[in-house]
N, CA, C, O and CB atoms as a CASP TS submission, in Angstrom:
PFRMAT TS
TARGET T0000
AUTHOR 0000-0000-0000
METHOD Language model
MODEL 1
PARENT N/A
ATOM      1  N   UNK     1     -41.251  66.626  -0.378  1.00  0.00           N
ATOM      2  CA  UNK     1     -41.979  66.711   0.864  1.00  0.00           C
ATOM      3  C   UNK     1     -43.455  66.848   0.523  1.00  0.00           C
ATOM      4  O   UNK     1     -43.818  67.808  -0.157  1.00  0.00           O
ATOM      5  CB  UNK     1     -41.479  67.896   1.739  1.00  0.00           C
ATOM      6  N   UNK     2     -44.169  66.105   0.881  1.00  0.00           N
ATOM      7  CA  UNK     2     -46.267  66.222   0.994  1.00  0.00           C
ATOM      8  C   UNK     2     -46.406  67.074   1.168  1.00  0.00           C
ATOM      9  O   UNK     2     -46.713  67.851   0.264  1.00  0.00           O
ATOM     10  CB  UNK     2     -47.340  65.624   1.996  1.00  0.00           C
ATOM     11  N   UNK     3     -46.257  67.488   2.525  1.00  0.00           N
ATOM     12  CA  UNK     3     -47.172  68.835   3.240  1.00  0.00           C
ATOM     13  C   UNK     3     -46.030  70.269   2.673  1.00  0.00           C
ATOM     14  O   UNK     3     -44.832  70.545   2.741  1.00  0.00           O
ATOM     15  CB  UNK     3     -47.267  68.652   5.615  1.00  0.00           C
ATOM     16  N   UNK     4     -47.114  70.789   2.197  1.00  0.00           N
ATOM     17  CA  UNK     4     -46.447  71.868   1.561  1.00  0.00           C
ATOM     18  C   UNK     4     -46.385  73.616   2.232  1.00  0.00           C
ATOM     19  O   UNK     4     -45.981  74.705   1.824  1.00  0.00           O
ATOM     20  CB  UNK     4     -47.172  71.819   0.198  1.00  0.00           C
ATOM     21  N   UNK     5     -46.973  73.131   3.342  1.00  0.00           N
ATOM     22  CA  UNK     5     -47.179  73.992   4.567  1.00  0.00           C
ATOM     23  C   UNK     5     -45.688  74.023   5.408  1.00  0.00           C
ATOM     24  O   UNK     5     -45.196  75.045   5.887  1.00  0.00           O
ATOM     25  CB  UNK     5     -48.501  73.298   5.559  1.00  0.00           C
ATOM     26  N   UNK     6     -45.167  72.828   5.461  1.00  0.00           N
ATOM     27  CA  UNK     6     -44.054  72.723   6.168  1.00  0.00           C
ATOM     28  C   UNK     6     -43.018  72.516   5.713  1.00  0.00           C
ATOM     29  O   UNK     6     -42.030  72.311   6.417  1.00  0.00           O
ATOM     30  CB  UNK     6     -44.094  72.053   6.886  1.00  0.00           C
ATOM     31  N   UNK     7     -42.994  72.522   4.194  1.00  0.00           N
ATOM     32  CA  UNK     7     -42.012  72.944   3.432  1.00  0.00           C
ATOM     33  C   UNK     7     -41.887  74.550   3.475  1.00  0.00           C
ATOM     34  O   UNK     7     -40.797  75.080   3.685  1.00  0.00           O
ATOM     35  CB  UNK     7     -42.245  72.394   2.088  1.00  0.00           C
ATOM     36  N   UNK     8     -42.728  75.082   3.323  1.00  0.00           N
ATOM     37  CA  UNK     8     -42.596  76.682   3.186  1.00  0.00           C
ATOM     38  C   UNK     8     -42.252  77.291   4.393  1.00  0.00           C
ATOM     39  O   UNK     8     -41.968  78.485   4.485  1.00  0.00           O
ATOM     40  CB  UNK     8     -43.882  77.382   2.730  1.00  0.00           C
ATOM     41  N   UNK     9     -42.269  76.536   5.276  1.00  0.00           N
ATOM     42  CA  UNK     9     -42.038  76.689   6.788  1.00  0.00           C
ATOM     43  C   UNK     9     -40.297  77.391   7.253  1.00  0.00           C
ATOM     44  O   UNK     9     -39.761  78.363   7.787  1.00  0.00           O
ATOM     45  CB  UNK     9     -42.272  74.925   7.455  1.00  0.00           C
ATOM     46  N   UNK    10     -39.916  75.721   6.415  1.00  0.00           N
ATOM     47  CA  UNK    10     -38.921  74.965   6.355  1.00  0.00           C
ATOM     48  C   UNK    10     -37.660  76.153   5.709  1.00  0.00           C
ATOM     49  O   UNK    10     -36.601  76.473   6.249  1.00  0.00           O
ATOM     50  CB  UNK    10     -39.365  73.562   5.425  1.00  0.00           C
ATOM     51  N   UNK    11     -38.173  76.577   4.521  1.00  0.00           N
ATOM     52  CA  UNK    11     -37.718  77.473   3.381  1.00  0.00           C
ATOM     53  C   UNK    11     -37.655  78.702   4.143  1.00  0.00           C
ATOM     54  O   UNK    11     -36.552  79.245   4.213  1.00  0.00           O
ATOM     55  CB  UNK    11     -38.709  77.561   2.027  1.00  0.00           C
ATOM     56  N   UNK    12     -38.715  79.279   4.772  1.00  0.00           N
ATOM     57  CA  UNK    12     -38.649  80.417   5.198  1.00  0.00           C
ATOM     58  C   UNK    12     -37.658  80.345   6.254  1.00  0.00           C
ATOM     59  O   UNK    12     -37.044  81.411   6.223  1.00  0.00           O
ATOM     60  CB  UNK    12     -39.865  80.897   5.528  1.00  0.00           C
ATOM     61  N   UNK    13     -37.297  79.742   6.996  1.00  0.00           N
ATOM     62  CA  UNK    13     -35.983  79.715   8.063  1.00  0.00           C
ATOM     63  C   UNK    13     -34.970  79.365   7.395  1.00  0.00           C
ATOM     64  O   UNK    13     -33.996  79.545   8.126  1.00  0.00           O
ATOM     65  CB  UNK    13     -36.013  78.747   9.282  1.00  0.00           C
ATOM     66  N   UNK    14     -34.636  78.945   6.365  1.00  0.00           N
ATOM     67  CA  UNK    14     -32.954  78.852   5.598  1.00  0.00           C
ATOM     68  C   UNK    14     -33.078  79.895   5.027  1.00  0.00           C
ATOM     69  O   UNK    14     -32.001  80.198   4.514  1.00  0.00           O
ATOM     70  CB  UNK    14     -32.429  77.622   4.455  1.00  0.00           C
ATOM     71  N   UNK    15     -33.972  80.743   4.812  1.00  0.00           N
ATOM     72  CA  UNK    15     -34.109  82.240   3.929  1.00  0.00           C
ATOM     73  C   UNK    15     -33.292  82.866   5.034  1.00  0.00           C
ATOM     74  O   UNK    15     -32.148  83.314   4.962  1.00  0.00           O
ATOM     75  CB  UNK    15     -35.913  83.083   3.593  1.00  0.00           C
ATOM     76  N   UNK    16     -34.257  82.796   6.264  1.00  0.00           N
ATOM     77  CA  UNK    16     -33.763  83.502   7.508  1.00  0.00           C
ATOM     78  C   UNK    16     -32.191  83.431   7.598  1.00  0.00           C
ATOM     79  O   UNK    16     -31.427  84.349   7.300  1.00  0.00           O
ATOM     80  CB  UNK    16     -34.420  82.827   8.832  1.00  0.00           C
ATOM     81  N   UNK    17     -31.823  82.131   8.081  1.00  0.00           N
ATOM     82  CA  UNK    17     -30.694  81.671   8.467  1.00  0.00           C
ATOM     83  C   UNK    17     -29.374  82.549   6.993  1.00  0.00           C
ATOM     84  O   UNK    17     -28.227  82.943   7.201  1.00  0.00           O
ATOM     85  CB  UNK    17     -30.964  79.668   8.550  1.00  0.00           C
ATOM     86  N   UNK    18     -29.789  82.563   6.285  1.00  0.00           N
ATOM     87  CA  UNK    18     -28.829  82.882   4.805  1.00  0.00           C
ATOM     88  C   UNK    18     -28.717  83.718   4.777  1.00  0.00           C
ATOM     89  O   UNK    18     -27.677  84.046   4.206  1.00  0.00           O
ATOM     90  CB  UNK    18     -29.061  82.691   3.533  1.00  0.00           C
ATOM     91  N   UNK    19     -29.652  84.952   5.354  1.00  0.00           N
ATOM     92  CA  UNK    19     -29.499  86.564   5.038  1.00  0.00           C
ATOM     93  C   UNK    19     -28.264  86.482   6.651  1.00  0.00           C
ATOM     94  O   UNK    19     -27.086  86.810   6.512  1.00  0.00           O
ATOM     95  CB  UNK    19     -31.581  87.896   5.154  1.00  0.00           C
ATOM     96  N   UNK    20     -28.637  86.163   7.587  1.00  0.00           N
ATOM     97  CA  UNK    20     -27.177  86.022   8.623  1.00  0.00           C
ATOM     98  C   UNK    20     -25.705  85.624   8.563  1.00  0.00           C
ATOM     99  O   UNK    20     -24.762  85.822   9.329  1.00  0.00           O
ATOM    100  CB  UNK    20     -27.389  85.217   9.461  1.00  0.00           C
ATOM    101  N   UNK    21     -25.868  84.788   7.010  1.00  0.00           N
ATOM    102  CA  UNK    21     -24.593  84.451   6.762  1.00  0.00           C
ATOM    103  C   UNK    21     -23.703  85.118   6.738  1.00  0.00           C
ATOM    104  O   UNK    21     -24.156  86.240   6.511  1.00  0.00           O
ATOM    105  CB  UNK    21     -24.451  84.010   5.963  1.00  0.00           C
ATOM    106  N   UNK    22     -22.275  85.193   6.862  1.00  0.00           N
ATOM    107  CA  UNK    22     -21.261  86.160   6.810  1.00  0.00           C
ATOM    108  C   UNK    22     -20.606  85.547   5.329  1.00  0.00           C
ATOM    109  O   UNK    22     -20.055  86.381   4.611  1.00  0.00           O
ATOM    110  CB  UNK    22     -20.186  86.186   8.312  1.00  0.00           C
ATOM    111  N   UNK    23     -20.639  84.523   4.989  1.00  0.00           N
ATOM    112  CA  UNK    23     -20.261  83.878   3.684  1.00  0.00           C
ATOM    113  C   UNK    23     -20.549  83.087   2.900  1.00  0.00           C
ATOM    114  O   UNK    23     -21.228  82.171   3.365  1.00  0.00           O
ATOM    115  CB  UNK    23     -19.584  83.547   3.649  1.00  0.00           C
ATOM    116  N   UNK    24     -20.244  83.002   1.478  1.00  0.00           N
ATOM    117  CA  UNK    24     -21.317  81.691   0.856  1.00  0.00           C
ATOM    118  C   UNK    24     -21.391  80.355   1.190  1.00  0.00           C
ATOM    119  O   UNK    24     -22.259  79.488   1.083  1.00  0.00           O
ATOM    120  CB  UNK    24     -21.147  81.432  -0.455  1.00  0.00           C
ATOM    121  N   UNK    25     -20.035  80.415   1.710  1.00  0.00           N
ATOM    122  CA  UNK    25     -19.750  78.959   2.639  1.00  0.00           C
ATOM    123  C   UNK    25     -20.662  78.516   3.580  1.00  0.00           C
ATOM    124  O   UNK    25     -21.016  77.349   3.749  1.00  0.00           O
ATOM    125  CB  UNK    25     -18.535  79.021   3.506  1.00  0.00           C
ATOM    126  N   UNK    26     -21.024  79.484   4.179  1.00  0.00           N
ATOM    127  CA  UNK    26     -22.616  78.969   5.103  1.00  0.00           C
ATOM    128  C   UNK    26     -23.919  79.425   4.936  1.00  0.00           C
ATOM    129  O   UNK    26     -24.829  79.510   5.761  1.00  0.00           O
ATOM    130  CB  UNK    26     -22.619  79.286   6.533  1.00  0.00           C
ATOM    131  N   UNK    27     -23.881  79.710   3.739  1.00  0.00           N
ATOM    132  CA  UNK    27     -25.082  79.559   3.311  1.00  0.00           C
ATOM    133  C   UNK    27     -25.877  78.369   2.638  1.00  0.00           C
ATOM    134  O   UNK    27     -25.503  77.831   1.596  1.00  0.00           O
ATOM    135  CB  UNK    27     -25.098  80.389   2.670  1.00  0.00           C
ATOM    136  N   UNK    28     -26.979  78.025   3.320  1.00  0.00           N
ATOM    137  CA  UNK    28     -27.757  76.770   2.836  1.00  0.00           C
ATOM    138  C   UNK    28     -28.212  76.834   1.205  1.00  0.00           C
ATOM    139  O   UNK    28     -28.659  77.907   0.798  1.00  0.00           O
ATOM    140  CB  UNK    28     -29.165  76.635   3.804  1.00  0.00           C
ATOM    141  N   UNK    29     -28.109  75.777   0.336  1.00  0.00           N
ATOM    142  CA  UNK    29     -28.549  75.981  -0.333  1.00  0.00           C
ATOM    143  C   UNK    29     -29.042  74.895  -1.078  1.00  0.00           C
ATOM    144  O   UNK    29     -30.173  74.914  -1.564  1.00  0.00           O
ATOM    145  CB  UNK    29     -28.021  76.684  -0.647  1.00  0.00           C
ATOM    146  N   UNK    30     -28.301  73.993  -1.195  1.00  0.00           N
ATOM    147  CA  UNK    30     -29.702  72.551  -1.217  1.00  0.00           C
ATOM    148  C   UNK    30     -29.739  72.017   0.259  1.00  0.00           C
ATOM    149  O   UNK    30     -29.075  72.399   1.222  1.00  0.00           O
ATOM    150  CB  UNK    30     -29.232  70.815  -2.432  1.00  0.00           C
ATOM    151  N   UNK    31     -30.848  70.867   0.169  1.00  0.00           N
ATOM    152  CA  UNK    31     -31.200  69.995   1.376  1.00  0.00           C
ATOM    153  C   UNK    31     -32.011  69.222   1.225  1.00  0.00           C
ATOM    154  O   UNK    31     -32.586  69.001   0.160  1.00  0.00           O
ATOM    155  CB  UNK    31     -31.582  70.519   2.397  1.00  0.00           C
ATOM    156  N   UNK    32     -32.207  68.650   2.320  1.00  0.00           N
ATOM    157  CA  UNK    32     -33.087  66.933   1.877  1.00  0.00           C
ATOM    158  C   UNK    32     -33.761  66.450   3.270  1.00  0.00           C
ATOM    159  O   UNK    32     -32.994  65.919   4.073  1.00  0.00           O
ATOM    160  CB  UNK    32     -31.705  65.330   1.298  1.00  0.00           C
ATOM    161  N   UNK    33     -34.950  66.566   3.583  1.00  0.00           N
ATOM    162  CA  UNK    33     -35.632  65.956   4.621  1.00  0.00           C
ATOM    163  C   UNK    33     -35.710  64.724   4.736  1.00  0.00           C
ATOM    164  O   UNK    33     -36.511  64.103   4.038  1.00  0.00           O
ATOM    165  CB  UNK    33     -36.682  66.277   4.687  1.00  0.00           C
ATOM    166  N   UNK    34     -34.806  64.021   5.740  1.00  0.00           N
ATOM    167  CA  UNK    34     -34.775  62.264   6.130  1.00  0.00           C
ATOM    168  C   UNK    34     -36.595  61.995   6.468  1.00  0.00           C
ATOM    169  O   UNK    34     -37.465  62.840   6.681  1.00  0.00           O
ATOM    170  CB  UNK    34     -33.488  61.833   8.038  1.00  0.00           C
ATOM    171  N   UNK    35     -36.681  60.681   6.416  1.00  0.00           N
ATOM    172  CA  UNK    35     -38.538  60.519   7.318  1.00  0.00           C
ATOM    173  C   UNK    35     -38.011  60.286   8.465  1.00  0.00           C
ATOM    174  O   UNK    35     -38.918  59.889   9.196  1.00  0.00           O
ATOM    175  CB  UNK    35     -39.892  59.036   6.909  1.00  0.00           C
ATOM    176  N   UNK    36     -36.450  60.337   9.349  1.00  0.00           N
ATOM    177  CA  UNK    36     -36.822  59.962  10.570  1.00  0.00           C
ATOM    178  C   UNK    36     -35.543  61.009  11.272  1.00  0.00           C
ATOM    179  O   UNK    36     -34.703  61.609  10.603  1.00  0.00           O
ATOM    180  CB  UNK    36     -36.826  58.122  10.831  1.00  0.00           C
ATOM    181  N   UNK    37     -35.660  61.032  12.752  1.00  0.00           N
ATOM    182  CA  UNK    37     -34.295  61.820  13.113  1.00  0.00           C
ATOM    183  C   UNK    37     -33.648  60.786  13.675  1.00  0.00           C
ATOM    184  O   UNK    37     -34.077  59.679  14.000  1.00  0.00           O
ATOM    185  CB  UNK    37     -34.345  63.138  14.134  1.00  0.00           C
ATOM    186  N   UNK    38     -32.153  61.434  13.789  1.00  0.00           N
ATOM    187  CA  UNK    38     -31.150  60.865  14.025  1.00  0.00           C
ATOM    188  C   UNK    38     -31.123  60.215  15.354  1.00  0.00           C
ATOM    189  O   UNK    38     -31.476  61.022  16.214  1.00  0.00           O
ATOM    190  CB  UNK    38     -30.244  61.666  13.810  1.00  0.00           C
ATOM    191  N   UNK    39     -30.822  59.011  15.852  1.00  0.00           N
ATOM    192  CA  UNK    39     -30.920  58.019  17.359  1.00  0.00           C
ATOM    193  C   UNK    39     -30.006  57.288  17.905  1.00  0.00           C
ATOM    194  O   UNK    39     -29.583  56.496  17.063  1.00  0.00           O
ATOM    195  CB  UNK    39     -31.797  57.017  17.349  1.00  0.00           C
ATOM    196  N   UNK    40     -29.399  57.145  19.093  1.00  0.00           N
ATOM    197  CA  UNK    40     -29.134  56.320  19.742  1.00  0.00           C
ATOM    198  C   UNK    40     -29.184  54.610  19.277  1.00  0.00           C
ATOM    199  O   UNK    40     -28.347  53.709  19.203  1.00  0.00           O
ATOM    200  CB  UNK    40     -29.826  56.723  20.650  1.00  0.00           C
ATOM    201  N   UNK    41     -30.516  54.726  19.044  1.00  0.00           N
ATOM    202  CA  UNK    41     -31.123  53.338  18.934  1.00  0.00           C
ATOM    203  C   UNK    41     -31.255  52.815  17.680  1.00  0.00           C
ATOM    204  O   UNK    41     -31.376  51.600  17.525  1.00  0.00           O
ATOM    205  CB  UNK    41     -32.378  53.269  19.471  1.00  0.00           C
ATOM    206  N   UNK    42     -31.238  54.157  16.083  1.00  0.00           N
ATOM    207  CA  UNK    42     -30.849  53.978  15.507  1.00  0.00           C
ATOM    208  C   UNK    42     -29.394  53.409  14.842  1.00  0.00           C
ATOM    209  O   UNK    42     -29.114  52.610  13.949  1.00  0.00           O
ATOM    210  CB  UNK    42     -31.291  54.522  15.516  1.00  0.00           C
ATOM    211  N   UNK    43     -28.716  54.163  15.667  1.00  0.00           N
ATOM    212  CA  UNK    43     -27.053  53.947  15.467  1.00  0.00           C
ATOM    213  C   UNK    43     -26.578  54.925  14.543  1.00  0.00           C
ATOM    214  O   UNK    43     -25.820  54.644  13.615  1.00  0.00           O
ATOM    215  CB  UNK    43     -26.594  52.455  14.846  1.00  0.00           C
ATOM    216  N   UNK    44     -26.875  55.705  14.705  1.00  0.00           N
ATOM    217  CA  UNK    44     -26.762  57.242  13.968  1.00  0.00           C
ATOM    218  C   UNK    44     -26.214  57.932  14.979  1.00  0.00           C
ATOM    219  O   UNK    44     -25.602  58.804  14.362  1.00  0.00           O
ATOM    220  CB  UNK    44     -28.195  58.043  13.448  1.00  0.00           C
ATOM    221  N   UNK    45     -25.940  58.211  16.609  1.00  0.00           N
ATOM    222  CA  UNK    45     -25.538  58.912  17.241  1.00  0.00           C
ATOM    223  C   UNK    45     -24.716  57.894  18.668  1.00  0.00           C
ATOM    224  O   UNK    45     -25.201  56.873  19.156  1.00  0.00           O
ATOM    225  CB  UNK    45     -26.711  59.894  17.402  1.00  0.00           C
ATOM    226  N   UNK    46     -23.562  58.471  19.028  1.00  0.00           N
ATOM    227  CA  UNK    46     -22.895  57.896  19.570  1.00  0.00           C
ATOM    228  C   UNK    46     -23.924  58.238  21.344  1.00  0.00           C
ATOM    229  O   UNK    46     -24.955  58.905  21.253  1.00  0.00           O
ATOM    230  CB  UNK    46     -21.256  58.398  19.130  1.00  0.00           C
ATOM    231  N   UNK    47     -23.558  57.804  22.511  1.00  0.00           N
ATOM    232  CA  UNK    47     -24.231  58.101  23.629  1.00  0.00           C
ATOM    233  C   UNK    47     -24.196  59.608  24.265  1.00  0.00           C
ATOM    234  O   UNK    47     -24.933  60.270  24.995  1.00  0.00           O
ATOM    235  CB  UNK    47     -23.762  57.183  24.517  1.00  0.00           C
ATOM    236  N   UNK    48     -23.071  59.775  23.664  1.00  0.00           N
ATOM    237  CA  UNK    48     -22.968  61.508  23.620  1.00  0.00           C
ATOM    238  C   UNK    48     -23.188  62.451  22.486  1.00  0.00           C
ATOM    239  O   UNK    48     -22.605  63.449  22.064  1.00  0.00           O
ATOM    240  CB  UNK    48     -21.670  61.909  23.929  1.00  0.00           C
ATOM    241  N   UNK    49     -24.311  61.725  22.128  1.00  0.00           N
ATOM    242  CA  UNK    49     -25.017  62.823  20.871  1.00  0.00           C
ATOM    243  C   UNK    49     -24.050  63.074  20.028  1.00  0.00           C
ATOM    244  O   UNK    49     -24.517  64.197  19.842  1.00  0.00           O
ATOM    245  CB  UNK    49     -25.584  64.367  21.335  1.00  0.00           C
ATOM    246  N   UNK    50     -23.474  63.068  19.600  1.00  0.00           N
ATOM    247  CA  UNK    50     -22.117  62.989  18.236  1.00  0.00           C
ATOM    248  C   UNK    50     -23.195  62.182  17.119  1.00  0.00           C
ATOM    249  O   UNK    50     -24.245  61.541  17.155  1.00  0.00           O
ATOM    250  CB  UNK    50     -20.174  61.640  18.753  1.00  0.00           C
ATOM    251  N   UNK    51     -22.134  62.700  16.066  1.00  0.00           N
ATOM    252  CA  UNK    51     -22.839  61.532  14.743  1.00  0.00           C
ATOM    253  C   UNK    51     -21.919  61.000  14.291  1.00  0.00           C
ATOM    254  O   UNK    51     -20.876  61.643  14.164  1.00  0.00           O
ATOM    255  CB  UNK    51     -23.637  62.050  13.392  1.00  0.00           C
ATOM    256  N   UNK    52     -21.999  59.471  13.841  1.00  0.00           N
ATOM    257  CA  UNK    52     -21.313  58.282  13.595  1.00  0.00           C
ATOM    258  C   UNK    52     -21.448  58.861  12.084  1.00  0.00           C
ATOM    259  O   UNK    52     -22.259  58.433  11.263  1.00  0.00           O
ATOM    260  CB  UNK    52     -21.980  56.671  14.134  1.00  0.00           C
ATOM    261  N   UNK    53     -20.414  60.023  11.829  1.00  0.00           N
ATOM    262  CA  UNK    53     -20.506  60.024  10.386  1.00  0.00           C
ATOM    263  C   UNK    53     -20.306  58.999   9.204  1.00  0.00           C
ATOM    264  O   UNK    53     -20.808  59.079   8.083  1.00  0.00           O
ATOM    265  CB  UNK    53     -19.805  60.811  10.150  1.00  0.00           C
ATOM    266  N   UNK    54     -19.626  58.207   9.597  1.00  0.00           N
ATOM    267  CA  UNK    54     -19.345  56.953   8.494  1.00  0.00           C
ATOM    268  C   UNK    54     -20.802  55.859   8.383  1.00  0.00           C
ATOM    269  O   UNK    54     -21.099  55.346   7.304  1.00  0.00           O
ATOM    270  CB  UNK    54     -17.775  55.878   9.171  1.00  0.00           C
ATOM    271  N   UNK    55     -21.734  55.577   9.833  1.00  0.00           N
ATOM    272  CA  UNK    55     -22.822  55.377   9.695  1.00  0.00           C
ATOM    273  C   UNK    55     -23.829  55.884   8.499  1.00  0.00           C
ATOM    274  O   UNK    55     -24.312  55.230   7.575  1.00  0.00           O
ATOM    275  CB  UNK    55     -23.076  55.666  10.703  1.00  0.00           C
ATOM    276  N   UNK    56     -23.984  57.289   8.834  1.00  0.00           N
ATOM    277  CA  UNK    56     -24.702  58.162   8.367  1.00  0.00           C
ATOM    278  C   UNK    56     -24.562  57.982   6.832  1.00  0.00           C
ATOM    279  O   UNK    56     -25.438  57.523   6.099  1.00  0.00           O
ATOM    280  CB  UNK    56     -24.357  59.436   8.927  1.00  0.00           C
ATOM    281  N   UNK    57     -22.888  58.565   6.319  1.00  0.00           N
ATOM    282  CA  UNK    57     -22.623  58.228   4.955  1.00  0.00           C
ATOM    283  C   UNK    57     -23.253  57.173   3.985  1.00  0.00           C
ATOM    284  O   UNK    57     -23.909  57.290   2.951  1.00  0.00           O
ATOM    285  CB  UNK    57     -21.483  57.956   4.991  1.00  0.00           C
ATOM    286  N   UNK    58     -22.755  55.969   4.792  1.00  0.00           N
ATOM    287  CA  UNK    58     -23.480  54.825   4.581  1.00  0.00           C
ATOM    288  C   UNK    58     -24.906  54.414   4.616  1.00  0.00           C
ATOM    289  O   UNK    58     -25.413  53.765   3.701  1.00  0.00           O
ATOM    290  CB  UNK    58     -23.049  54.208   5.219  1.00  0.00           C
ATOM    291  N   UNK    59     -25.508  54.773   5.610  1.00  0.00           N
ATOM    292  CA  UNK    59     -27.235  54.565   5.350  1.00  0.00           C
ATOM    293  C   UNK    59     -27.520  55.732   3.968  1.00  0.00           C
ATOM    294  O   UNK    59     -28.142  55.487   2.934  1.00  0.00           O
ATOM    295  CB  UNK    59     -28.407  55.162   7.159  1.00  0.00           C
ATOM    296  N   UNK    60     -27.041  56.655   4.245  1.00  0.00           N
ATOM    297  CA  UNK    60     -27.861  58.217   3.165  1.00  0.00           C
ATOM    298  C   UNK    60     -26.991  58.646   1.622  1.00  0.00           C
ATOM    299  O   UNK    60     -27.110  59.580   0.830  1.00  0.00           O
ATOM    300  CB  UNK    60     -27.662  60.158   4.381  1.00  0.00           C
ATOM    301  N   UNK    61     -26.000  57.316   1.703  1.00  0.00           N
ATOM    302  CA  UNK    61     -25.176  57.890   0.576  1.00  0.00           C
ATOM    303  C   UNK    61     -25.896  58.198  -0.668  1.00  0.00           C
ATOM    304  O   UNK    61     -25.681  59.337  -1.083  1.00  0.00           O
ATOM    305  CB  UNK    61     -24.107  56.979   0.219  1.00  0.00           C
ATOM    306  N   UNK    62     -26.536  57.619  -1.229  1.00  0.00           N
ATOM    307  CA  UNK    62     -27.761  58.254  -2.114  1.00  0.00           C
ATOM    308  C   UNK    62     -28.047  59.588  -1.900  1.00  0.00           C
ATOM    309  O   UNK    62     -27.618  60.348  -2.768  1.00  0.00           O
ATOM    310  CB  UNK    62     -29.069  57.594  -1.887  1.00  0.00           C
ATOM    311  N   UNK    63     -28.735  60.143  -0.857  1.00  0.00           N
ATOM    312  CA  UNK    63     -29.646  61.320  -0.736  1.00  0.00           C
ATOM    313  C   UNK    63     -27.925  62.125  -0.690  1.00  0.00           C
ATOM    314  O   UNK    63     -27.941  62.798  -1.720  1.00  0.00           O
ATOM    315  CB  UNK    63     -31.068  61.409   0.915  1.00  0.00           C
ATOM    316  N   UNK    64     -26.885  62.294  -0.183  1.00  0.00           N
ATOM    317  CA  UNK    64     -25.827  62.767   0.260  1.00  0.00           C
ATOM    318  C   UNK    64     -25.521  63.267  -1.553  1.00  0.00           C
ATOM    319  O   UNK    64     -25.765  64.383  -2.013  1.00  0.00           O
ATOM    320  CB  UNK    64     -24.763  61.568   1.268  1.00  0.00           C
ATOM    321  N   UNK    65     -24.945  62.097  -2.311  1.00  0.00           N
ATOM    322  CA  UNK    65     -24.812  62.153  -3.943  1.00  0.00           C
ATOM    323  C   UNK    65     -25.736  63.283  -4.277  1.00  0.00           C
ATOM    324  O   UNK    65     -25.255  64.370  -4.596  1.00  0.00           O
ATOM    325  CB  UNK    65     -25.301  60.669  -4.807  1.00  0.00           C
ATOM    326  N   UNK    66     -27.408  63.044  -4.211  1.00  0.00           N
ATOM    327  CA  UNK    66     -28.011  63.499  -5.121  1.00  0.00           C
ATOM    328  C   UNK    66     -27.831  65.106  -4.211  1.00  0.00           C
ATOM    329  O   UNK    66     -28.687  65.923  -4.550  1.00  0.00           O
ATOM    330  CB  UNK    66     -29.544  62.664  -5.518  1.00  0.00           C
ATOM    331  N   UNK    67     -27.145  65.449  -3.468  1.00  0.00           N
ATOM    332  CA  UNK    67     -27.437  67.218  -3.524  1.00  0.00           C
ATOM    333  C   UNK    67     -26.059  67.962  -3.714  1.00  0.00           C
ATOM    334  O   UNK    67     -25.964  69.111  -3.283  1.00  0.00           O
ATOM    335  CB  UNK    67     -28.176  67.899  -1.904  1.00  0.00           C
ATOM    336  N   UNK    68     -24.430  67.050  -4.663  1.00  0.00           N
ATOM    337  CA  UNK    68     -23.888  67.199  -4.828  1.00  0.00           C
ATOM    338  C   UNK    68     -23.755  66.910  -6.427  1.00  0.00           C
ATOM    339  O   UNK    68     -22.828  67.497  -6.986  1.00  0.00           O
ATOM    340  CB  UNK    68     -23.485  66.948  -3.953  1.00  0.00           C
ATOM    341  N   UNK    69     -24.464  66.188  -7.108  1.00  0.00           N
ATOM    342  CA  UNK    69     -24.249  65.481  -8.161  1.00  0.00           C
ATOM    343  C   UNK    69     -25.033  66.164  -9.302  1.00  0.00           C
ATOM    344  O   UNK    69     -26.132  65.619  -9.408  1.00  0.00           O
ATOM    345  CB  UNK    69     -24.593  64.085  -7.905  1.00  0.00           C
ATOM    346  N   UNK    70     -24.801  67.524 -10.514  1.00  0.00           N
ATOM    347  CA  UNK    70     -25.752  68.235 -10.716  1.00  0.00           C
ATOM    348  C   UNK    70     -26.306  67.145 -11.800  1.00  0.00           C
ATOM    349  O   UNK    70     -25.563  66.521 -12.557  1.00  0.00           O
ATOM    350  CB  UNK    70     -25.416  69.765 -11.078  1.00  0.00           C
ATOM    351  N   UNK    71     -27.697  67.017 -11.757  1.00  0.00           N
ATOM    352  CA  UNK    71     -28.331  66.045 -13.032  1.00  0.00           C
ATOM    353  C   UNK    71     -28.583  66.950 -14.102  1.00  0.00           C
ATOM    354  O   UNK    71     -29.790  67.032 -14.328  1.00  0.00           O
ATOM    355  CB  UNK    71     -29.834  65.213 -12.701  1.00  0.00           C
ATOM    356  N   UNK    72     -28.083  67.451 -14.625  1.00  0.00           N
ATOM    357  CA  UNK    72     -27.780  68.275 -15.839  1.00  0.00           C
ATOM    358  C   UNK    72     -26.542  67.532 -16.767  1.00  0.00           C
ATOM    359  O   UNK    72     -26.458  67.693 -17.984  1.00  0.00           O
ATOM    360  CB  UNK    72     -27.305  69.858 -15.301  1.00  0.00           C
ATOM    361  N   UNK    73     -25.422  66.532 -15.817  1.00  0.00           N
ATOM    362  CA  UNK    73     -24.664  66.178 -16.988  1.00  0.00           C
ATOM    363  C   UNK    73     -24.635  64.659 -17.136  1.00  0.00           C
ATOM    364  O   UNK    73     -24.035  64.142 -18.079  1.00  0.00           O
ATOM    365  CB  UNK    73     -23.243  66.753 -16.907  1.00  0.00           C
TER
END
């Protein structure tokens, strides 16, 4: 991310959000800022705001890999 103002922003509310967790299971701990949000018009969201997860998979499978995939091996 550029602006490093709104990264720290960003960080400071998953800090937030993590100390609320009740388990490690929901706690955030990697993530990845898209450049755009999710649309209609994109084809990322059905007309009732749902997400076309198999869409999604498919456009972001890259970014999806790299916050599962440790580059250490």
């Amino acid at each position: 991310m550029k602006c490093e103002k709104m990264k720290k922003i960003i960080e400071e509310g998953i800090e937030k959000a993590n100390e609320k967790a009740i388990s490690k299971a929901q706690r955030i701990v990697k993530y990845t800022i898209l450049p755009h949000e999710f649309s209609i018009d994109g084809g990322q969201l059905t007309p009732t705001m749902k997400l076309k997860r198999k869409v999604i998979n498919d456009l972001y499978k890259v970014e999806i890999e790299s916050l599962y995939i440790d580059p250490k091996l």
